[in-house]
N, C-alpha and C positions, 0 to 999 in steps of 0.2 A: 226789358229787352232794349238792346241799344239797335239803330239805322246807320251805317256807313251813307254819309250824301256828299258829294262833290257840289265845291262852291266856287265858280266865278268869280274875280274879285277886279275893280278893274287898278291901278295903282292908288291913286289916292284909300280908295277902301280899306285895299291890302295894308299901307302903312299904315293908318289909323287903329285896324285890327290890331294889326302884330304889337305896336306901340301900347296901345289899350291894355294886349296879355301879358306883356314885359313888366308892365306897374304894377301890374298885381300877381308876378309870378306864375302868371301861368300859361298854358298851349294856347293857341291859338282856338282848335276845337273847345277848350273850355270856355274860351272866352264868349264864342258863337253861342255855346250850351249859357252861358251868364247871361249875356243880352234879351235871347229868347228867352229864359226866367222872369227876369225884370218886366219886358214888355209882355207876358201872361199875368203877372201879378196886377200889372196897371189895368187890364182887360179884363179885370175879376177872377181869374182863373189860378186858383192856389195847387199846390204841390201836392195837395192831401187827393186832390180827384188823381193821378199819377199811380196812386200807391195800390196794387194789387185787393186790398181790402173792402176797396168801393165795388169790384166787378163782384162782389157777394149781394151789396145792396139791393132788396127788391124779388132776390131767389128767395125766399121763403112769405110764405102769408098766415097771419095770424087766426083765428075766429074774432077778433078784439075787444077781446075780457083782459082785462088788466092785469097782467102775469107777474108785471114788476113790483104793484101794488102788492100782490098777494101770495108771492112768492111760494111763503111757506106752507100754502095751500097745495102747491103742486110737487115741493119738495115732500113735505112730511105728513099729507092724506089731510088735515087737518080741515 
């Protein structure tokens, strides 16, 4: 899900910004979306917590018998 947010820029910012998106082709929104990437990655914070697949993490609990060990125990009665 994307956020519409309205940014303030005061000139110096603004030129830098826009200069910044022009070198690399792109909007200026991307370029804000690029920045904050970078300065999350320096902060520890990777792209993978983002992805829909982490909010599964932690819904389900196991009894903790080793299911991946033993797979075929649970596939094939064994």
């Amino acid at each position: 899900m994307m956020h519409r947010t309205q940014l303030y820029l005061d000139e110096t910012r603004y030129h830098f910004l826009a200069q910044w998106a022009r070198k690399r082709g792109a909007s200026i929104a991307q370029a804000v979306r690029d920045l904050i990437d970078e300065r999350m990655k320096t902060a520890g914070l990777t792209g993978k917590r983002r992805d829909p697949i982490w909010k599964a993490v932690g819904r389900a609990a196991g009894d903790g018998s080793a299911v991946a060990e033993n797979y075929e125990d649970y596939l094939y009665g064994r």
